[in-house]
C-alpha positions in Angstrom: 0.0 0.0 0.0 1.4 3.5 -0.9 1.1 6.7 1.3 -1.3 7.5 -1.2 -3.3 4.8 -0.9 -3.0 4.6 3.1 -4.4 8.4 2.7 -7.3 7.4 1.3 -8.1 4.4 3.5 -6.9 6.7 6.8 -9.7 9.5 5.5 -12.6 6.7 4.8 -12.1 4.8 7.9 -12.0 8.4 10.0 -16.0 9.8 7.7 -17.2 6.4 8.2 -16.3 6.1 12.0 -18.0 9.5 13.0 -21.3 10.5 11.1 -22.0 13.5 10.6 -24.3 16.2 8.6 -24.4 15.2 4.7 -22.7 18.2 2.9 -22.5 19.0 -0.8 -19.9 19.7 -2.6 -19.5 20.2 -6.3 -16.9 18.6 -8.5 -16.0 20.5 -11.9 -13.9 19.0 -14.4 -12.3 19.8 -17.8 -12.3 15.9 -18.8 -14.0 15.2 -21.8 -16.8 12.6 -21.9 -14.9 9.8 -24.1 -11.6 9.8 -21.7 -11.6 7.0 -19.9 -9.3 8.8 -17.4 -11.9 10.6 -16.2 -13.8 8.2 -15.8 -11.7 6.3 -12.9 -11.5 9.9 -11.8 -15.3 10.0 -11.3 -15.1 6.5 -9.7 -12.6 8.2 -7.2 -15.4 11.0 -6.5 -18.0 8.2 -6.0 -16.5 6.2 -3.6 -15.9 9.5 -1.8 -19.5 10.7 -1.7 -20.4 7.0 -0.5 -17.8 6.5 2.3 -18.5 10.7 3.9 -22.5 10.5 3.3 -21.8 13.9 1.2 -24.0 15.1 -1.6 -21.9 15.2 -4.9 -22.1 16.5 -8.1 -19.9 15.9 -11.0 -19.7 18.1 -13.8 -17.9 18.6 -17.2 -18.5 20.5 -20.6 -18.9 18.1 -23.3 -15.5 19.3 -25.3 -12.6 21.2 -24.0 -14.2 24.2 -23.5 -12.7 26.8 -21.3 -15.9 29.2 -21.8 -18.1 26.5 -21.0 -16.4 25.0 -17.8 -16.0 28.9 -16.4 -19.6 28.6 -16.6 -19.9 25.6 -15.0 -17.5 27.2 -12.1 -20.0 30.3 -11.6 -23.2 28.1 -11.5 -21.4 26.2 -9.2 -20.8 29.5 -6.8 -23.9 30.5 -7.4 -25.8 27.3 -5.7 -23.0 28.1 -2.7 -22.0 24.5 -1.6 -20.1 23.5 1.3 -16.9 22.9 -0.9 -16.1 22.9 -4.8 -13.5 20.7 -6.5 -11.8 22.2 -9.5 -9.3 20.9 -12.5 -7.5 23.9 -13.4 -5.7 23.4 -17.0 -5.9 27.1 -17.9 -5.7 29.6 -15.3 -6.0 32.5 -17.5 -9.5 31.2 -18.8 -10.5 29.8 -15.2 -9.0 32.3 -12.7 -11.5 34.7 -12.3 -15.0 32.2 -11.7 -12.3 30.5 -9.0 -11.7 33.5 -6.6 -14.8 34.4 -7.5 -15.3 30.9 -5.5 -12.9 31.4 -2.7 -14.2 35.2 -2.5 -17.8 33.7 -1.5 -16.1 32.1 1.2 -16.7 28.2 -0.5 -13.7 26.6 0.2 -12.0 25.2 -3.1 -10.0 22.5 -3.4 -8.0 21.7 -7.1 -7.4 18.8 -8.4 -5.6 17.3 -12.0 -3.8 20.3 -13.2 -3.2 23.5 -11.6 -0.7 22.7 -9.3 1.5 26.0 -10.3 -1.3 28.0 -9.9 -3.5 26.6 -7.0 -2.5 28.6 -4.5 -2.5 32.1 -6.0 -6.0 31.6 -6.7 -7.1 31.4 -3.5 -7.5 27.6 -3.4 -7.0 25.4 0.0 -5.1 23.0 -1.5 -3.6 20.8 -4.4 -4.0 16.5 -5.6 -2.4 15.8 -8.3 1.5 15.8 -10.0 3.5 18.3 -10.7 3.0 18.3 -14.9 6.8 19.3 -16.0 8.5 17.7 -13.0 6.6 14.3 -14.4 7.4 14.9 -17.7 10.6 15.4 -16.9 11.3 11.8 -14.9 9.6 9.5 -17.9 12.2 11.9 -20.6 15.4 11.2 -18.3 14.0 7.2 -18.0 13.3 7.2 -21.8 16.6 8.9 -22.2 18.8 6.1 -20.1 16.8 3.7 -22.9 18.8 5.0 -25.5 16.2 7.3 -26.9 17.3 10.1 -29.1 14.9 11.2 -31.6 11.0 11.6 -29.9 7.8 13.2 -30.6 5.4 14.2 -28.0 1.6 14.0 -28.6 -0.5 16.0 -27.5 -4.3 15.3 -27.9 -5.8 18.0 -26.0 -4.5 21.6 -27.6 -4.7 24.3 -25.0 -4.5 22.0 -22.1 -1.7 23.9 -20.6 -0.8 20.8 -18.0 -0.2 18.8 -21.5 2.1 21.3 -22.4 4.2 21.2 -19.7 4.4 17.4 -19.9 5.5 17.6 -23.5 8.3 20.9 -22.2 9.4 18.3 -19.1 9.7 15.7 -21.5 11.9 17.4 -24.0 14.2 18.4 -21.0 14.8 15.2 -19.6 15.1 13.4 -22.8 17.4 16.3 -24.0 17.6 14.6 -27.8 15.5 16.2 -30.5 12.0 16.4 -29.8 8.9 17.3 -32.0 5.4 18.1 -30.8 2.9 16.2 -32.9 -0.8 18.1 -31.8 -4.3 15.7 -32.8 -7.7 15.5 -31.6 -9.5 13.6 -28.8 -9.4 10.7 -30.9 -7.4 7.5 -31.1 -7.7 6.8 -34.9 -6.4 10.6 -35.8 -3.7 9.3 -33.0 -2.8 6.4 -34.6 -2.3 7.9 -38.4 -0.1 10.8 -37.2 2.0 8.7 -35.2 2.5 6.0 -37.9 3.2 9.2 -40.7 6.1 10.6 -38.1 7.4 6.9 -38.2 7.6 6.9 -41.9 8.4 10.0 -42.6 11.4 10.2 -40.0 13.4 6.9 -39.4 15.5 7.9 -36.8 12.2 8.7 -34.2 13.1 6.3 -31.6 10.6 7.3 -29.1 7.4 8.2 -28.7 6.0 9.8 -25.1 2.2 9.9 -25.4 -0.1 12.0 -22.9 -3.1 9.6 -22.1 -3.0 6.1 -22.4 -6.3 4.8 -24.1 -6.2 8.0 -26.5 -2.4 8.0 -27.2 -0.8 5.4 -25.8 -2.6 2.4 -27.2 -2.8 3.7 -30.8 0.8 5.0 -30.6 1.8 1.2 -29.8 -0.2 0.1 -33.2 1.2 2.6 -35.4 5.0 1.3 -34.1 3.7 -2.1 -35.2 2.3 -0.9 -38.2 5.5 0.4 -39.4 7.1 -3.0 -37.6 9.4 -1.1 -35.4 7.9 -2.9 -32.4 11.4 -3.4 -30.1 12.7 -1.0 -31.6 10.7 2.1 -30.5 10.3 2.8 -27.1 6.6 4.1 -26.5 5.7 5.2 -23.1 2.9 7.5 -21.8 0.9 9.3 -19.0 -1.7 7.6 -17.1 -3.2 3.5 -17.5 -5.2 1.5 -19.3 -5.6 -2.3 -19.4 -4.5 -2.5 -22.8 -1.7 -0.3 -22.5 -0.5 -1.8 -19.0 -0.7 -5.6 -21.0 1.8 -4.4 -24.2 4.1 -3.1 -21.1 4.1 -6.2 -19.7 4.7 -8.2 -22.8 7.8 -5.6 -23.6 6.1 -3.8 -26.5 5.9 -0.6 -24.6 8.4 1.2 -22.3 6.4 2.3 -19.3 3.1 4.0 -17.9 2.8 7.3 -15.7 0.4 6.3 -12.8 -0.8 9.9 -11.2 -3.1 7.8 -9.2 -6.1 9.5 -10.4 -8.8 7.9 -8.1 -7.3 9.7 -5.7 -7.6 12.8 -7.3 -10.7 11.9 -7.6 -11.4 10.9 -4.0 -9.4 12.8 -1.9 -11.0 16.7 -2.4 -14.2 15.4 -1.7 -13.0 13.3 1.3 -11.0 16.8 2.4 -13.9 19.0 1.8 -16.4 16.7 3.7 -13.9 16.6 6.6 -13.4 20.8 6.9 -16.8 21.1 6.5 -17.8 19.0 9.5 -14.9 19.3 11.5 -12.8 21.7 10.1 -10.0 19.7 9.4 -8.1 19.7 6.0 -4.4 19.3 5.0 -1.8 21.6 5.5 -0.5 21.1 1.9 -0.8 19.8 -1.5 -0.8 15.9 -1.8 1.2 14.7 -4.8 -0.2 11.8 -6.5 2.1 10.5 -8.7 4.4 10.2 -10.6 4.9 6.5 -10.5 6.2 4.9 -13.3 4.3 1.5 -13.8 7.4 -0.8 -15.6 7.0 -3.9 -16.8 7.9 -5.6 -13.8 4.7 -4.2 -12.0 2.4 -3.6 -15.1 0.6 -7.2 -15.1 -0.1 -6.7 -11.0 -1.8 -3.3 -12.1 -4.2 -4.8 -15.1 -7.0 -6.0 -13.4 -7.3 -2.9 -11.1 -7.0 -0.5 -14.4 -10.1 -2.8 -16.3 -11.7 -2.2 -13.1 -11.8 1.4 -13.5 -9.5 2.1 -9.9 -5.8 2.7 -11.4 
């Protein structure tokens, strides 16, 4: 069990063992409906709202929409929970609704991205990794492989937590590094990756940002080309599918930021200061852990069940 993990059980155990008054608290999210990351994330916020007897709410605009998820922020403030859970992945765009938050006096907890900016805005606390810092670990790992020549693919333009994944990993790799933007969609993935292949032999690498969306299509177009062995894929979060080509040695590694947790924790936090004023004194990093092949097939069956 990680500190991470202990964390969560530590907070559970301590809602469950003293009831209280139900609170709600608001969860508002940039993930985009067909991410199956967010979707473990929403698990994490279930299991939260079960174990502390709060009333939550999950919400998220429908693209990546930085007008529409301000929105979401101020109809949040305006119903004036007992805490609100926020991603942040642009502060410029999502700023203003979030001190307008903390300015109400509703205590705001971020979770995801933001970690750079959390504070300044007024918020009590960060979950999540630091974006660059992680970015930075899987480059220097990917780096000692023998990598020389990567891209970086980045499916969610504008995400500025994707970009400083994609600046991280271009510092720890230190080789030659191209950014290769697509869509929220795993075919468009797949083709661009497998044109970069063919259009530049010496690519050796290829660091994805999401592994269902990126990851698992990267991993075809390298077989596609029939590189497989040859280059190293590796990429932000899981998925069962991407965690099984680790563990068969068709893929480098995974970066496990332990999203349940980001998930889980805020509410868990929020439910405890709002009944008993207790919260953290500071942010709780959730990852980066890279999942290797060693550990990958331990981590399959947790990933298919929508928990890692």
């Amino acid at each position: 069990m990680t500190k991470f993990t202990y964390t969560a059980a530590l907070v559970a155990g301590m809602t469950v063992a003293a009831p209280a008054l139900a609170q709600d608290i608001l969860v508002v999210v940039h993930g985009q409906a067909n991410d199956p990351f967010w979707s473990v994330v929403k698990n994490g916020v279930d299991k939260a709202a079960e174990d502390t007897g709060a009333n939550v709410d999950f919400r998220s605009p429908e693209t990546f929409d930085m007008v529409q998820m301000s929105q979401l922020i101020d109809a949040a403030v305006n119903q004036e929970p007992d805490g609100l859970v926020v991603s942040i992945p642009d502060a410029d765009a999502l700023g203003p609704s979030i001190e307008r938050a903390v300015q109400a006096g509703i205590p705001v907890i971020s979770m995801n991205s933001g970690s750079d900016v959390s504070k300044e805005l007024g918020a009590l606390l960060h979950v999540g990794q630091d974006e660059f810092t992680a970015g930075k670990v899987a480059g220097e790992r990917l780096a000692e492989m023998g990598g020389q020549v990567g891209i970086c693919v980045n499916q969610e333009v504008g995400n500025v937590a994707l970009d400083q994944r994609c600046e991280g990993f271009a510092e720890g790799f230190g080789g030659e590094v191209e950014v290769i933007p697509t869509r929220n969609d795993p075919a468009e993935v797949q083709s661009k990756v497998q044109a970069a292949l063919e259009s530049n032999p010496d690519i050796d690498t290829v660091m994805g940002l999401g592994a269902s969306l990126v990851g698992e299509p990267a991993v075809a177009a390298v077989e596609a080309v029939g590189r497989t062995g040859e280059v190293n894929v590796a990429t932000f979060d899981l998925s069962a599918n991407f965690l099984e080509s680790v563990a068969e040695g068709n893929a480098a590694f995974a970066i496990d930021q332990q999203q349940f947790l980001q998930g889980y924790l805020p509410v868990a936090f929020l439910a405890l200061n709002a009944n008993y004023g207790l919260v953290p004194g500071g942010n709780v990093p959730s990852g980066p852990n890279l999942i290797t092949q060693d550990k990958a097939a331990q981590v399959v069956e947790l990933s298919a069940q929508g928990i890692r």
